[in-house]
C-alpha positions in Angstrom: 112.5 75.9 132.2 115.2 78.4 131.0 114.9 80.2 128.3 117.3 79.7 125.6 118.3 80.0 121.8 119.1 76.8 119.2 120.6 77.7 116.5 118.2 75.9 114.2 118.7 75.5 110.2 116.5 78.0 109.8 118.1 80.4 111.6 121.6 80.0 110.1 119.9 80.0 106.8 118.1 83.0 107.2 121.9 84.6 108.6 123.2 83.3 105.4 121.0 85.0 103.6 121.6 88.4 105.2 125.2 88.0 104.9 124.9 87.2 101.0 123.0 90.4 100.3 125.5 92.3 102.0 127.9 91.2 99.4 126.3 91.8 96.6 124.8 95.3 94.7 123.0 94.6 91.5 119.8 96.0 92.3 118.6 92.8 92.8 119.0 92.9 97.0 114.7 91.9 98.2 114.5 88.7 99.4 111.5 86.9 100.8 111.4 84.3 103.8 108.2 82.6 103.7 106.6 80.4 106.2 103.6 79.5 108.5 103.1 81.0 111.9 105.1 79.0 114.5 108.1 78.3 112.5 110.1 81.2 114.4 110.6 83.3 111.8 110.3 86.8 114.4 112.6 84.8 116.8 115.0 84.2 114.2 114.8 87.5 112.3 115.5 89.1 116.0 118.5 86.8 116.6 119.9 87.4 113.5 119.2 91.8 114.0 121.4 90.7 117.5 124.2 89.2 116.4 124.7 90.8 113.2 124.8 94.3 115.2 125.2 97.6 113.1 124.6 95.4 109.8 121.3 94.4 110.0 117.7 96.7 111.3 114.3 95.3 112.0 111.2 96.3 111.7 108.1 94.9 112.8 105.0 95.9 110.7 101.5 96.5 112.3 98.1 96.2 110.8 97.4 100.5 111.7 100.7 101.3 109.8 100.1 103.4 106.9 102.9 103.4 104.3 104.2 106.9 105.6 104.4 104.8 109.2 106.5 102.2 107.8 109.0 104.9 106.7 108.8 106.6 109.7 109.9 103.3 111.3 112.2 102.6 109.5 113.9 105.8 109.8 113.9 105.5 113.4 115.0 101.6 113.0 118.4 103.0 111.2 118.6 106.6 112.9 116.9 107.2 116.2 114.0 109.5 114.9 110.8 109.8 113.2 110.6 112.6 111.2 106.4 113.9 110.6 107.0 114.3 106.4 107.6 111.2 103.9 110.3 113.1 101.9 111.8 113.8 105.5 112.0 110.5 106.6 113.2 109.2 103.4 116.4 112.0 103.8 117.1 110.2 106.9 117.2 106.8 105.6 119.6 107.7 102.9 121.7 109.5 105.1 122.2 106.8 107.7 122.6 104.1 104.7 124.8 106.1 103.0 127.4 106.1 106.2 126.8 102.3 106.7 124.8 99.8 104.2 122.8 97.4 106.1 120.1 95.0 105.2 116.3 96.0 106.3 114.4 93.2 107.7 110.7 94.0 108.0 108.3 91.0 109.6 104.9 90.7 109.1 104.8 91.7 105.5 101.7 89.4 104.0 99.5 91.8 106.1 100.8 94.9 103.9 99.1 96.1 101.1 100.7 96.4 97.9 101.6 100.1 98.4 103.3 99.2 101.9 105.1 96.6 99.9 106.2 98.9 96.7 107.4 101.2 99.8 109.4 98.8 100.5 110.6 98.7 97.0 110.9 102.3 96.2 113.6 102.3 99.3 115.4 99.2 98.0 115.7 101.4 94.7 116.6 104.8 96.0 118.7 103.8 99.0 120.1 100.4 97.0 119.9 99.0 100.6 118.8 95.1 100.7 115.0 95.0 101.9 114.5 91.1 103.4 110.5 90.6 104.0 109.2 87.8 106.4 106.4 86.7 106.5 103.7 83.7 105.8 102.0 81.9 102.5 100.1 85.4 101.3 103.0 87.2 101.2 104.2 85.1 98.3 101.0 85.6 96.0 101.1 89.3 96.9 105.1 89.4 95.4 103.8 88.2 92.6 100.5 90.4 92.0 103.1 93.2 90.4 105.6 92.4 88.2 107.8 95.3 89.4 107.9 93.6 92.8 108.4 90.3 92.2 111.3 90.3 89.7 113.0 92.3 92.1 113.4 89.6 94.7 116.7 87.9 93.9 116.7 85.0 96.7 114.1 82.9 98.9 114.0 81.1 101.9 111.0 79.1 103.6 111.0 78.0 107.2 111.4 74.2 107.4 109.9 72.4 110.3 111.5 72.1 113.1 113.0 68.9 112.9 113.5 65.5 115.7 117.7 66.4 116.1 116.4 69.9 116.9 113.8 69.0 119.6 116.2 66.9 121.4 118.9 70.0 121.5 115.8 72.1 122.5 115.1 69.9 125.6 118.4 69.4 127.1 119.2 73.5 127.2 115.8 74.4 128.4 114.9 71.6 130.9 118.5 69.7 131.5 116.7 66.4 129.5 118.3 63.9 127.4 115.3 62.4 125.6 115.8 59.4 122.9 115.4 59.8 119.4 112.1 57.7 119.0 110.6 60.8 121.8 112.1 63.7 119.5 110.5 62.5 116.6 106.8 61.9 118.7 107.4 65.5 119.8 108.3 66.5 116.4 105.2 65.3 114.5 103.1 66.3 117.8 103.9 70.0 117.2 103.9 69.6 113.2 106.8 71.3 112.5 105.7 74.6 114.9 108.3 75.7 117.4 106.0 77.4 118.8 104.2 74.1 120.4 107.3 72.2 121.0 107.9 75.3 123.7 104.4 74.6 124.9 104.6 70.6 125.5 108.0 71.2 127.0 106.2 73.3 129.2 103.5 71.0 130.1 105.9 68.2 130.3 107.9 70.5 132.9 104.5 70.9 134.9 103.5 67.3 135.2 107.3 66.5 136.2 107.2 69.0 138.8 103.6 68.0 140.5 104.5 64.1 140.1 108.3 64.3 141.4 109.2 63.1 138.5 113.3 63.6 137.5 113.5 61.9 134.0 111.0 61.9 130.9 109.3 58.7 130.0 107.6 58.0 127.0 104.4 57.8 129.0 104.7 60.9 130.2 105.5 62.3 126.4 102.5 60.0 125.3 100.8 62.3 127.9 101.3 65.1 126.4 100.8 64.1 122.7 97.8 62.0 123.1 95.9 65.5 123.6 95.2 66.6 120.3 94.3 70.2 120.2 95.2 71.0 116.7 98.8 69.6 116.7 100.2 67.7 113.4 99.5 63.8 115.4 95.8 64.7 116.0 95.2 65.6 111.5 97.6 62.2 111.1 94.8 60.2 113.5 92.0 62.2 112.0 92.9 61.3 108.3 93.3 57.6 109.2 89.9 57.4 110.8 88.2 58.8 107.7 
């Protein structure tokens, strides 16, 4: 299977957004993008850092990061070091924003603590940079925990599901398939909404094709693959019938 990027709704959404804040300097430049794990909201934050080159940085937060960390990244994110001192590494992100303004994107940000996230704010404020966090469904009651942090962010965006038109794309890049619309959507609602498993039964779709010399998919060979349950969105929808 090759590897390859769709430029999904959420993805030129998310592009939008960056490009908006750009534009703008009221003050009001944090943004949220809010969705569950396996929408592709790392994929499409890195996409988006790639093709909007020297306007956009991104950072990845990790659980050990202390909120003198996260600067520290960040500094080396825009400018290519990590200076040991808070005060330091704040000097460096103002310097390299003042040359260029470009909009932070820092993932993971519903496993911050509020101090992490009012980090976040205090460099939004002093550098008037726009500060984009990703991240899933806690993020959202954590912006609103302090007022000072949530009427800051101007603009939102949550990760749709991946939808049946983008599954079909998805399977002729990556495995050379035209599959009908009727098998798009019974992938779709297999993987509810989670790109992340729509990689994975394309994968095991791939496998079975490969050890049964097979050259086109079937819809038994997707009913395969969906009747399997494990967690997906079809196995709930049969599980909620039955009760």
């Amino acid at each position: 299977m090759k590897e390859v990027f769709i430029p999904t709704q959420n993805f030129q959404k998310l592009q939008a957004l960056c490009s908006d804040l750009l534009k703008t300097q009221l003050g009001l430049e944090m943004a949220k993008v809010i969705g569950p794990a396996g929408r592709g909201k790392s994929f499409a934050a890195d996409k988006v850092f790639t093709m909007m080159g020297s306007d956009v940085v991104y950072v990845r937060f990790i659980e050990t990061m202390t909120h003198v960390g996260l600067v520290r990244e960040l500094a080396f994110a825009l400018g290519g070091s990590r200076p040991r001192s808070t005060q330091l590494s704040i000097d460096k992100i103002r310097s390299e924003l003042k040359t260029r303004r470009k909009v932070l994107m820092v993932d993971e940000c519903d496993r911050m603590t509020l101090r992490h996230l009012n980090t976040l704010r205090d460099i939004h404020d002093i550098c008037k940079t726009p500060v984009v966090m990703i991240g899933e469904d806690a993020l959202e009651q954590k912006l609103l925990a302090e007022r000072r942090l949530g009427s800051r962010v101007s603009a939102g965006l949550r990760f749709d599901p991946i939808s049946p038109g983008e599954v079909a794309v998805y399977y002729k890049m990556a495995l050379d398939q035209a599959i009908t619309p009727k098998q798009a959507e019974r992938l779709a609602r297999h993987s509810d909404g989670d790109f992340r498993m729509v990689v994975n039964d394309a994968l095991n779709i791939e496998r079975r094709m490969k050890a049964s010399g097979i050259g086109q998919i079937a819809d038994e060979l997707i009913g395969e693959v969906c009747g399997n349950g494990g967690g997906n969105g079809e196995a709930r929808q049969d599980f909620r019938k039955s009760v």
